[in-house]
C-alpha positions in Angstrom: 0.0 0.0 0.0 1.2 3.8 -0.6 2.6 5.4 2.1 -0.1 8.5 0.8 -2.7 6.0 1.6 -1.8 4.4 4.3 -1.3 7.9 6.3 -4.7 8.6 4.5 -5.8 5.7 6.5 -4.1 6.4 9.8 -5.4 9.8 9.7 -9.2 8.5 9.2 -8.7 6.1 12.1 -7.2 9.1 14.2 -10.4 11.2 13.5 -12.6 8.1 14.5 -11.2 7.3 17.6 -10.9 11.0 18.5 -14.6 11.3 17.8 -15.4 8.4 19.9 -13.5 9.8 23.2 -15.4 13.1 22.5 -18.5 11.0 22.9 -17.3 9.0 25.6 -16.3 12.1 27.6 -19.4 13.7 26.8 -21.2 10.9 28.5 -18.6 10.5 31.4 -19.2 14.2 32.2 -22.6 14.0 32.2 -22.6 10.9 34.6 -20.1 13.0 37.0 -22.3 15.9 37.1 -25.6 14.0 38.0 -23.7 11.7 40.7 -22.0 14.3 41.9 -25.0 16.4 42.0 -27.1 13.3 44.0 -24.3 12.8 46.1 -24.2 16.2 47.8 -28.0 16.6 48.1 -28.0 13.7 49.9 -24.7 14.8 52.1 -26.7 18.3 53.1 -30.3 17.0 53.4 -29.5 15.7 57.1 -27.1 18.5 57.7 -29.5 21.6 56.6 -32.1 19.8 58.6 -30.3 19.7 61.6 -29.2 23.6 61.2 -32.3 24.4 60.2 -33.6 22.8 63.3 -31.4 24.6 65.3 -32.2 28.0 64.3 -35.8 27.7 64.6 -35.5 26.4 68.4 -36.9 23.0 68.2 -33.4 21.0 67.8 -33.5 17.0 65.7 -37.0 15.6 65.0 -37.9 12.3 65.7 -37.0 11.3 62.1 -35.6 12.6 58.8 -39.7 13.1 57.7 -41.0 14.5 60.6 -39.1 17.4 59.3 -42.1 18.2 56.7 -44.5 19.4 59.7 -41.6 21.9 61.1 -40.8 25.2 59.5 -37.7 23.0 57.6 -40.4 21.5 55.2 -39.7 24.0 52.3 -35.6 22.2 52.5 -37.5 18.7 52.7 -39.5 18.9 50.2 -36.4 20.5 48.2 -33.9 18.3 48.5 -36.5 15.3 47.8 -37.7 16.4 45.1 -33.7 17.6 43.4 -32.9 14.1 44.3 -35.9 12.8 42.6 -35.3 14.8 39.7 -32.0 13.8 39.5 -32.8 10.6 39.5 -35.0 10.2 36.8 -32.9 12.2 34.1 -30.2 10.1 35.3 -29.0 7.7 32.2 -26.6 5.0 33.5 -25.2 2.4 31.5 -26.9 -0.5 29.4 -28.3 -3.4 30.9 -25.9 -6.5 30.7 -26.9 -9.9 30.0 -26.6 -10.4 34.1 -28.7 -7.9 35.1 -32.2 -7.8 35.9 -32.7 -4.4 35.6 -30.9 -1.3 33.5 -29.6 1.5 35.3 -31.7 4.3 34.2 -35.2 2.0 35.0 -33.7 1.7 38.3 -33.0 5.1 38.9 -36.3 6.0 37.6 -38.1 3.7 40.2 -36.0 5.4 42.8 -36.7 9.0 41.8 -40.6 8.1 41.7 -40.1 6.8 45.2 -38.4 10.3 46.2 -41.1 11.9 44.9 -43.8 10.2 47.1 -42.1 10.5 49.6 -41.6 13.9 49.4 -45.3 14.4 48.7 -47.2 12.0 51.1 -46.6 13.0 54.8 -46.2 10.7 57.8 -48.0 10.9 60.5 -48.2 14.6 61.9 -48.2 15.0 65.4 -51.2 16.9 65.8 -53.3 15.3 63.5 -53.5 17.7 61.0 -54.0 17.8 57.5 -50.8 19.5 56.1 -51.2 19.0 52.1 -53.7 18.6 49.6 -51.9 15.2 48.8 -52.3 14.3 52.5 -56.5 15.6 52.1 -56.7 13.8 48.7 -56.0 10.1 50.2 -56.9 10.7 53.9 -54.5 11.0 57.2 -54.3 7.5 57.9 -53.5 6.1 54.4 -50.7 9.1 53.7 -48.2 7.1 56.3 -48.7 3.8 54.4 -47.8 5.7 50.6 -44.9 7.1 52.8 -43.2 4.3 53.9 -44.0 2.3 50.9 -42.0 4.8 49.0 -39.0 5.4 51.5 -38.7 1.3 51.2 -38.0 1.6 47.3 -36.2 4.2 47.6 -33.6 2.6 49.8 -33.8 -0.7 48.0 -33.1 0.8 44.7 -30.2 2.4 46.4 -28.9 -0.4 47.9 -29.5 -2.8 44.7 -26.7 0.1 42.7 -24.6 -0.4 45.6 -24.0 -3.8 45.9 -24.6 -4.9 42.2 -24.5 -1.9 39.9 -21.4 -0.2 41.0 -19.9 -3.3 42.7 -19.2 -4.6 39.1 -16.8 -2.3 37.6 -14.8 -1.7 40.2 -11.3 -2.0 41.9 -11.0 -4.2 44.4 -10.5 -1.2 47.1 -14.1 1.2 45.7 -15.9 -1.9 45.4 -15.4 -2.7 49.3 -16.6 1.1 49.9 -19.6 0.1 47.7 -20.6 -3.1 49.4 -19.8 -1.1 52.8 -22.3 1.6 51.7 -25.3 -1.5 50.4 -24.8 -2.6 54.1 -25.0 0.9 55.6 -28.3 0.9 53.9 -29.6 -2.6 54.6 -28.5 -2.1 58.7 -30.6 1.6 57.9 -33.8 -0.1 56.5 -33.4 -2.9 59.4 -32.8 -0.1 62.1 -36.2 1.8 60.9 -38.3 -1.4 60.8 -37.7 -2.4 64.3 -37.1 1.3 65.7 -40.2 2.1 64.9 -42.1 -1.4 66.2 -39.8 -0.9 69.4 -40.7 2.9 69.4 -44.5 1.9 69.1 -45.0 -1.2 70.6 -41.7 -1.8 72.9 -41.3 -1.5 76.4 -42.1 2.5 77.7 -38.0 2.8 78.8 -37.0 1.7 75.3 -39.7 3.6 74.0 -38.3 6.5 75.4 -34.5 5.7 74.7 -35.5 5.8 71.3 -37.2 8.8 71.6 -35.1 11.0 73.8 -31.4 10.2 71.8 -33.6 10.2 68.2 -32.5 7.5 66.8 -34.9 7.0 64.3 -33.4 10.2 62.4 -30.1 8.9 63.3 -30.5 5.4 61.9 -31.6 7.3 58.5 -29.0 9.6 58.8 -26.8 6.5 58.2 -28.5 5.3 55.3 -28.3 8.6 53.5 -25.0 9.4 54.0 -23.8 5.9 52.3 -26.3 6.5 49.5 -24.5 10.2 49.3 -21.1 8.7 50.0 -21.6 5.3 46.8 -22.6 8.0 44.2 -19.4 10.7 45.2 -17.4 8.3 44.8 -18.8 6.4 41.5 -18.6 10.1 39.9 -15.2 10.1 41.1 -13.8 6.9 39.5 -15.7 7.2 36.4 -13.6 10.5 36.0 -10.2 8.7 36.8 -11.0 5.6 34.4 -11.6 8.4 31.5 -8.4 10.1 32.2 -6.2 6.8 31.9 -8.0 5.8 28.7 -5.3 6.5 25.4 -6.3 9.7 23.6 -5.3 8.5 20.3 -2.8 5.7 18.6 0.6 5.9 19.2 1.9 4.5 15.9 1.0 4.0 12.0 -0.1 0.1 11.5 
């Protein structure tokens, strides 16, 4: 072959492969921005709570959601519904033959869930009505669509920790992904019988659980590792992309 066409040919597979990383970085950026964006909302959702809480006077609720009937529901409601958003336009990658679910189905189900949670209040502590969504399907059914959703919410985040990010991985990230999938498995766990205990449990655990909060605490926790999986997935998505070979190094 000429040497005219075979730098001809070089210089086509140059453009190619250029136009390929521009895609790819175009994606990878995007990716960043979301899960870095999801990973901060979720850092400061407890933390502008808490300030919040402390400015008005009446200190850590009982739970995360017991913010919405406090002067902090306008930064509940917020956050939720960033996240949610978030969520939903998030992309992800293409379902692989192993998978039962693609990443941007998943994320979809979880920003739903934000939503509703978000829009259907727990139980307010003087019994009333506090949204039209709360009027619309009564006081006592609102809890039930509440708790529904928090429990997909904190599957679907669990399910990208242990098994979506997990996968592609270094050996080191993938034990801070598993770490965070148990953070949120012990969370769920901790809600589920904090709440039974809180309700049904003997009047000094009762009011253990009550006086140290450690229903809010125990979700804390699971929102911090959700926060703390999708920092650092941005993070090494970044890395990965700035190792990858710009463009061949020799002719043929």
């Amino acid at each position: 072959m000429p040497a005219q066409d075979r730098k001809a040919k070089f210089d086509a597979a140059i453009a190619k492969h250029e136009q390929a990383m521009d895609k790819r970085r175009a994606v990878v950026k995007s990716f960043y921005r979301v899960r870095q964006a999801l990973g901060w909302l979720g850092f400061m959702l407890p933390a502008l709570l808490m300030v919040s809480g402390m400015l008005a006077r009446t200190g850590v609720e009982p739970s995360i959601s017991d913010f919405f009937h406090t002067v902090s529901r306008d930064i509940f409601v917020g956050i939720m519904f960033s996240i949610g958003t978030f969520l939903i336009v998030y992309e992800g990658y293409d379902r692989q033959p192993d998978e039962t679910i693609a990443d941007n189905w998943l994320a979809t189900i979880a920003g739903i869930s934000v939503f509703g949670v978000a829009l259907f209040p727990n139980e307010s502590p003087t019994g009333e009505i506090a949204s039209v969504v709360q009027q619309t399907v009564g006081v006592g059914l609102s809890p039930l669509f509440h708790y529904s959703c928090a429990f997909v919410f904190f599957y679907c985040m669990g399910h990208f920790c242990m098994f979506k990010f997990s996968k592609t991985s270094d050996k080191p990230r993938r034990k801070i992904y598993r770490g965070c999938g148990w953070a949120i498995i012990f969370s769920c766990a901790g809600l589920f019988f904090g709440s039974i205990a809180k309700k049904m449990g003997p009047p000094d655990v009762s009011a253990f659980i009550v006086d140290f909060d450690v229903i809010f605490w125990v979700e804390v926790v699971g929102v911090w590792a959700f926060s703390l999986a999708w920092l650092v997935k941005g993070r090494a998505d970044q890395e990965m992309l700035a190792i990858a070979p710009t463009v061949p190094r020799q002719m043929g």
